[in-house]
LOZA-348505 format. One record per residue (C-alpha): residue number from 1; residue in three letters; chain; y, x, z negated. Coordinates in steps of 0.2 Angstrom, whole numbers, plus 5000, padded with zeros to 4 digits. Example, Ala and Ser with C-alpha at 12.3 -4.5 7.8 and 13.67 -1.06 7.14 Angstrom:
    i   aa  ch    yy    xx    zz
    1  ALA   A  4978  5062  4961
    2  SER   A  4995  5068  4964
//
This chain:
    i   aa  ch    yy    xx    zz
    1  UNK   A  5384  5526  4492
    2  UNK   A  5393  5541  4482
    3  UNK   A  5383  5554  4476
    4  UNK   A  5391  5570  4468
    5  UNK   A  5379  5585  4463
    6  UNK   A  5385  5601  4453
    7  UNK   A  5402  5601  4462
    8  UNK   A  5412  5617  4460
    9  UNK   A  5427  5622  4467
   10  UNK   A  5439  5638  4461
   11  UNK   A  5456  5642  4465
   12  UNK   A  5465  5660  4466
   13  UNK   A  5484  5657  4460
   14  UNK   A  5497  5672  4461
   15  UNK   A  5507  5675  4445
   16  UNK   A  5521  5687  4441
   17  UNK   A  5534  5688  4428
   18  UNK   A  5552  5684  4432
   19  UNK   A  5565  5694  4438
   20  UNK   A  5569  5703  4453
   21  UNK   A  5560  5718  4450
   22  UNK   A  5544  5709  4448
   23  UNK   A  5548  5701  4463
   24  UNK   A  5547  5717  4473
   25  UNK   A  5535  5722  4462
   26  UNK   A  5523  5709  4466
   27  UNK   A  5525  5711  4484
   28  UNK   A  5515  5729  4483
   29  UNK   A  5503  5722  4468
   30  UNK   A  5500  5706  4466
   31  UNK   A  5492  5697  4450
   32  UNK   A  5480  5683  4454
   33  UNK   A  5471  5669  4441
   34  UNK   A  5457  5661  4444
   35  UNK   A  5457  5643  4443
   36  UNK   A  5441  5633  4440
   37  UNK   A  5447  5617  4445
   38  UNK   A  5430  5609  4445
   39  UNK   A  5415  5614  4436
   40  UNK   A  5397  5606  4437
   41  UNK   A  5405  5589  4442
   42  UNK   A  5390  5577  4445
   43  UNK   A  5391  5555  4445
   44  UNK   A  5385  5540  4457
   45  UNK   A  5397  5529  4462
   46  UNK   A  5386  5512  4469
   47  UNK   A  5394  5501  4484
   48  UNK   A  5406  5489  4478
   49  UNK   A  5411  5496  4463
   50  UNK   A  5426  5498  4456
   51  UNK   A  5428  5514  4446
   52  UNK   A  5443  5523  4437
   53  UNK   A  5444  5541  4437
   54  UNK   A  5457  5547  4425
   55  UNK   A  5463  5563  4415
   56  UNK   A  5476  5572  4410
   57  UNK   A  5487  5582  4424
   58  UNK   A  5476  5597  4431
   59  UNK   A  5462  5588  4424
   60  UNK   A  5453  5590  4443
   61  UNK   A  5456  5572  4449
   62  UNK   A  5465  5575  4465
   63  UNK   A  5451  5589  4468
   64  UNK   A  5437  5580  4467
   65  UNK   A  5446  5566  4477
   66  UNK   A  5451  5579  4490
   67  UNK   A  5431  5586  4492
   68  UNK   A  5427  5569  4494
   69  UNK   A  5439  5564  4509
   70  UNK   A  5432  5579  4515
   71  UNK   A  5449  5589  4515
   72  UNK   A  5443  5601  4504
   73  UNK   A  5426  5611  4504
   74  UNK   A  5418  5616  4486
   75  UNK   A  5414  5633  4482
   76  UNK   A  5395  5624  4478
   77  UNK   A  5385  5608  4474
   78  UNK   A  5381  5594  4486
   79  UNK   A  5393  5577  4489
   80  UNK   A  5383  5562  4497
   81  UNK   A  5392  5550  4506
   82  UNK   A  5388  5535  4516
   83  UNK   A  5373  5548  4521
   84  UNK   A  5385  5560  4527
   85  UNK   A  5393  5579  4520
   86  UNK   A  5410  5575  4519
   87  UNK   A  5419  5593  4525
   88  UNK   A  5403  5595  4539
   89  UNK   A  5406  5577  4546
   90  UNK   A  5425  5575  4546
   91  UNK   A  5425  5564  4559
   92  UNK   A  5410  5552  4558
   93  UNK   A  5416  5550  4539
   94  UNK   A  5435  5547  4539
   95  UNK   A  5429  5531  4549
   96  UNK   A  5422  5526  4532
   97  UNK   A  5435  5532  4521
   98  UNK   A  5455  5527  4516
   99  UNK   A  5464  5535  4505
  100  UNK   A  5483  5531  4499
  101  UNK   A  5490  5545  4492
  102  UNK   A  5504  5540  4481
  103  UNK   A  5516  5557  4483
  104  UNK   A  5511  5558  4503
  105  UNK   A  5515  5547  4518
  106  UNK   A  5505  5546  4533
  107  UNK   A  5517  5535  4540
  108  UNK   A  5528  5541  4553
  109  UNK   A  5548  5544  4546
  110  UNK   A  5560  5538  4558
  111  UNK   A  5548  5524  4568
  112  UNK   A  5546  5506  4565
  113  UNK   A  5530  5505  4552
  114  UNK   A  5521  5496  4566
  115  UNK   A  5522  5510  4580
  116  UNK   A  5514  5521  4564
  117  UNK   A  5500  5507  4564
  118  UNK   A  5498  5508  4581
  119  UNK   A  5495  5526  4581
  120  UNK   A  5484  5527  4567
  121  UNK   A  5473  5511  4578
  122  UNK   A  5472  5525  4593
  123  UNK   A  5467  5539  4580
  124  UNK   A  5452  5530  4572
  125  UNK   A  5449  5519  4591
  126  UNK   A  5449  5504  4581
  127  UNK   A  5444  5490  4593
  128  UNK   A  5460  5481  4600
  129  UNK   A  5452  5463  4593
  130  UNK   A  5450  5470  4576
  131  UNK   A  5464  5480  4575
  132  UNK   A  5473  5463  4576
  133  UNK   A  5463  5453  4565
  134  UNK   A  5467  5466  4550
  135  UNK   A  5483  5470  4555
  136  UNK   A  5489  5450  4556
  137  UNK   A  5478  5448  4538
  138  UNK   A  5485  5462  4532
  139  UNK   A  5501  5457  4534
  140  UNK   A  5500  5441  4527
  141  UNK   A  5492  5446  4510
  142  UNK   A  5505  5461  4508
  143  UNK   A  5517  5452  4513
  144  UNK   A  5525  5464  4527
  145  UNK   A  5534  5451  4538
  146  UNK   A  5548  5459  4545
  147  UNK   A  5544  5476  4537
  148  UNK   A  5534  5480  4549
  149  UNK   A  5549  5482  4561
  150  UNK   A  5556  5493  4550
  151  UNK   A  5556  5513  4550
  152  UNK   A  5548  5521  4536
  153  UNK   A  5566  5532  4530
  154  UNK   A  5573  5512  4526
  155  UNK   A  5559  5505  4515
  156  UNK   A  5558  5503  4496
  157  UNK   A  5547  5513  4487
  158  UNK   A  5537  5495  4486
  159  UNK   A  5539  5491  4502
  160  UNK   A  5534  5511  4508
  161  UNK   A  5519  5506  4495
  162  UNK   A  5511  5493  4504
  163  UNK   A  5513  5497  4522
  164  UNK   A  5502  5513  4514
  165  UNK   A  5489  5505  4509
  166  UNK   A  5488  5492  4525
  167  UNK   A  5485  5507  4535
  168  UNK   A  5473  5513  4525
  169  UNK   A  5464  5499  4531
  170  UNK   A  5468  5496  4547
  171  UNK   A  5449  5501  4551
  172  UNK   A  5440  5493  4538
  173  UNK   A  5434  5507  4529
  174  UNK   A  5419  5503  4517
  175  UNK   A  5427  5516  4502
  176  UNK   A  5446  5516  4495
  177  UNK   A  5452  5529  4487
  178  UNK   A  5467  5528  4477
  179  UNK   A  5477  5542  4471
  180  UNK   A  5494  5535  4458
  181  UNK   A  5494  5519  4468
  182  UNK   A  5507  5512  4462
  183  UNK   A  5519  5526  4457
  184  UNK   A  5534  5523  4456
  185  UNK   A  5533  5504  4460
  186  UNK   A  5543  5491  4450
  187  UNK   A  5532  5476  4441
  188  UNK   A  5532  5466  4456
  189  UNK   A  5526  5478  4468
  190  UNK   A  5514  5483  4455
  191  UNK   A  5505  5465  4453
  192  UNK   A  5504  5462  4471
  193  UNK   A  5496  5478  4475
  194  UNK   A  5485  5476  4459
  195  UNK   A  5480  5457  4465
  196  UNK   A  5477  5463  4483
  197  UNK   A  5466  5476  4480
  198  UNK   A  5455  5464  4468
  199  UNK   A  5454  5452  4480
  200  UNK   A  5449  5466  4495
  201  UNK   A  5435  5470  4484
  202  UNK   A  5429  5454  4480
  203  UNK   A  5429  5448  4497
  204  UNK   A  5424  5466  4508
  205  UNK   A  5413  5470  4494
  206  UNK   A  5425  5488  4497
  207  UNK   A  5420  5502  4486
  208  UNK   A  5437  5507  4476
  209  UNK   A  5441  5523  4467
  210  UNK   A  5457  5521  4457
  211  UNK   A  5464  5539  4449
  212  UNK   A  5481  5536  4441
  213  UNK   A  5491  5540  4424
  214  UNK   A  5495  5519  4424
  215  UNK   A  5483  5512  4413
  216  UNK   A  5488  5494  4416
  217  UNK   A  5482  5497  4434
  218  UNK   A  5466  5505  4425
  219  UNK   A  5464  5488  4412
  220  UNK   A  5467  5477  4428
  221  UNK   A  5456  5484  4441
  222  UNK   A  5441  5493  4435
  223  UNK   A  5426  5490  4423
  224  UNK   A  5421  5507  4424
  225  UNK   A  5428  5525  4418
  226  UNK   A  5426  5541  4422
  227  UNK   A  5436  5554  4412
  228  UNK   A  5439  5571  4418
  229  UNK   A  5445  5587  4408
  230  UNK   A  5449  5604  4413
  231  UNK   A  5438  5602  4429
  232  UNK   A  5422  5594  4418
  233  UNK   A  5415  5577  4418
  234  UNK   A  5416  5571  4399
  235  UNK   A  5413  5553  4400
  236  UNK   A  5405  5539  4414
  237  UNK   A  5405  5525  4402
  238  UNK   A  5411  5503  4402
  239  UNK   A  5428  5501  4396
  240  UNK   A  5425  5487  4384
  241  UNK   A  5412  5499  4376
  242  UNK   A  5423  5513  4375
  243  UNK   A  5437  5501  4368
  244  UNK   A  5425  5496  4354
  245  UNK   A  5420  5515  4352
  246  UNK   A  5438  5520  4349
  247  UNK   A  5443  5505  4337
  248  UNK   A  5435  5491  4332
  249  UNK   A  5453  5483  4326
  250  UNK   A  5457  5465  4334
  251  UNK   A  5474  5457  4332
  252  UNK   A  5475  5439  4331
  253  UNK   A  5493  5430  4333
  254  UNK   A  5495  5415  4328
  255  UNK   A  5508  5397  4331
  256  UNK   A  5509  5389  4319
  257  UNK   A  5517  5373  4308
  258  UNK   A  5517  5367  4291
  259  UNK   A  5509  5378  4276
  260  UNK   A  5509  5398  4281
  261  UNK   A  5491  5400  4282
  262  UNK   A  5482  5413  4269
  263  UNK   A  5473  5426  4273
  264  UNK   A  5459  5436  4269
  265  UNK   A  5464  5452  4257
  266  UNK   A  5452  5464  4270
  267  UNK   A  5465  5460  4284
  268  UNK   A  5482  5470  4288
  269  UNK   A  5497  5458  4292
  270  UNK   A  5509  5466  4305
  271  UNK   A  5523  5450  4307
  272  UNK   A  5526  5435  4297
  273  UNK   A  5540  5422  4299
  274  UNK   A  5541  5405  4300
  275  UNK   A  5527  5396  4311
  276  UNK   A  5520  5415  4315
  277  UNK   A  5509  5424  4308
  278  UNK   A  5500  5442  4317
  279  UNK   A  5488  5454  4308
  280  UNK   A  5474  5464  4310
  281  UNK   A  5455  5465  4308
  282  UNK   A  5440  5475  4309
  283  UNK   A  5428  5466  4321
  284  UNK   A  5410  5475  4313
  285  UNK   A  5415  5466  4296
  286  UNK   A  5423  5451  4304
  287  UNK   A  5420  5440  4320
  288  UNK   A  5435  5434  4328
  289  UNK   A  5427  5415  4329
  290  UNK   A  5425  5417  4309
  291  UNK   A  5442  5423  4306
  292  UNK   A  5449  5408  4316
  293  UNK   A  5440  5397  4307
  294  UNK   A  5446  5402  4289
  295  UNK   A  5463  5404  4295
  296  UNK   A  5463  5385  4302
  297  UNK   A  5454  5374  4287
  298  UNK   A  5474  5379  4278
  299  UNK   A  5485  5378  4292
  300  UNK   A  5488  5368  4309
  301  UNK   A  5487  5381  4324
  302  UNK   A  5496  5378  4337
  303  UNK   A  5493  5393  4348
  304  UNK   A  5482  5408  4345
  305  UNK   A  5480  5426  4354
  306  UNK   A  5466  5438  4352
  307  UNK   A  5466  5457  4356
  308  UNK   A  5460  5473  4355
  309  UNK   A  5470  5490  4357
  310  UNK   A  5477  5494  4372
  311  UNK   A  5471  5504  4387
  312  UNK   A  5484  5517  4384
  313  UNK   A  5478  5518  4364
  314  UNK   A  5458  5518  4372
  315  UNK   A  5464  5534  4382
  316  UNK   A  5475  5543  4371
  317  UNK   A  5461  5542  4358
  318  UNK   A  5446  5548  4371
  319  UNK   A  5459  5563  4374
  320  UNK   A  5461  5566  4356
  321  UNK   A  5441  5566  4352
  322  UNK   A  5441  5577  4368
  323  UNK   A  5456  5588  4365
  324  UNK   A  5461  5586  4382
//
């Protein structure tokens, strides 16, 4: 479905020194850099899948986004798309496509959100039947209700949010792409965007691609991660595998009553107190069904957690090993 090729694309960015002088001076001789925002940028992305593309800030996400909406045109390399160029097919291919950008609107400012939706129908000519089949859907899953009579300038951030990403959809693209969907959103808003964009993909079989610096939106969506730095592709791998990859330490928490259990001398206790007990090991030495059973031939369990690290450790160690 997406196809990426040797994808390039360079910028020209003007930079002076401060100070008025410079000022003028830069008006008569101007002092470019260039930029290479993407370099050799190649990966498949099949139909229904649910990728994260993530990397630090200037990394080449939004780019790459961008050339794939069609917005930008790369300096080389091919991009594939539903059978279509993107920047040479503009309009034929926006009918596949939505895109939430989370720091742009493409809701109308001072109109109720619903006169924006009714615009954006007429834009894409989305038929009058299906236009209301989505919109009455859409509505009920994100909960608009009475939002929708709303103008934009009077929304919530949350609220702003979710009106977003219902227009995104008005006209049934088959591909989502996400850029910091949930930005600035409270926990709330962020778990009811996160669950409808599951369940969209499960039912539409839509294809989503999620770029954001929120990893919880990373651990909760995607299987799959694509890591990007300074404009290069260094990583297409499974998220539990690189989880594993960057430790192999699980934590198990336990409830417990009666005698503290004992443990094994290989293993690292983080918290003890009375009827708790939370400590590390390394799952290539250890399995985590073997641990539980030692732990419980001494002790009676009366509630028992088992982790791995984090998303946000998993990431900050790939950036580490990349020195990104």
């Amino acid at each position: 479905m997406i196809n990426l090729k040797g994808i390039n694309k360079t910028f020209r960015v003007s930079k002076r020194e401060r100070g008025f002088s410079q000022a003028v001076k830069a008006l008569f001789l101007r002092q470019t850099e260039t930029i290479h925002a993407l370099s050799d940028v190649s990966f498949t992305i099949n139909e229904g899948e649910m990728v994260g593309y993530i990397g630090p800030n200037g990394a080449g996400k939004s780019t790459t986004i961008k050339i794939m909406c069609g917005i930008l045109t790369p300096d080389s390399g091919e991009c594939n798309i539903n059978g279509r160029t993107p920047w040479k097919e503009r309009k034929q291919h926006v009918k596949d496509i939505g895109v939430v950008f989370g720091q742009r609107s493409q809701l109308w400012w001072d109109v109720p959100v619903i006169d924006s939706f009714d615009l954006i129908r007429d834009i894409y000519k989305v038929d009058s039947n299906e236009y209301q089949k989505n919109l009455d859907s859409l509505t009920e899953l994100l909960d608009l209700g009475e939002i929708l009579k709303t103008p934009t300038r009077n929304l919530s951030l949350g609220q702003r949010m979710r009106c977003e990403i219902a227009a995104s959809l008005l006209h049934s693209p088959k591909i989502l792409f996400l850029d910091e969907p949930t930005i600035g959103l409270d926990a709330i808003s962020k778990i009811a965007v996160r669950q409808f964009i599951k369940q969209l993909n499960e039912e539409k079989k839509t294809t989503v691609i999620l770029t954001t610096h929120d990893m919880q939106d990373i651990e909760a969506l995607t299987e799959r991660i694509i890591l990007i730095g300074k404009g290069k592709i260094l990583l297409d791998s499974n998220m539990q595998e690189l989880k594993s990859r960057i430790s192999t330490q699980k934590t198990i928490t336990i409830d417990y009553t009666g005698t503290a259990p004992q443990i094994n001398p290989d293993w690292t206790v983080i918290d003890s107190r009375n009827g708790l007990l939370s400590f590390t090991f390394d799952s290539d030495d250890y399995s985590a069904s073997d641990v539980i059973t030692y732990i419980s031939q001494n002790t009676t369990i009366q509630d028992i957690s088992v982790s791995g690290i984090s998303a946000e450790e998993m990431v900050a160690g790939l950036y580490t090993e990349y020195k990104i």
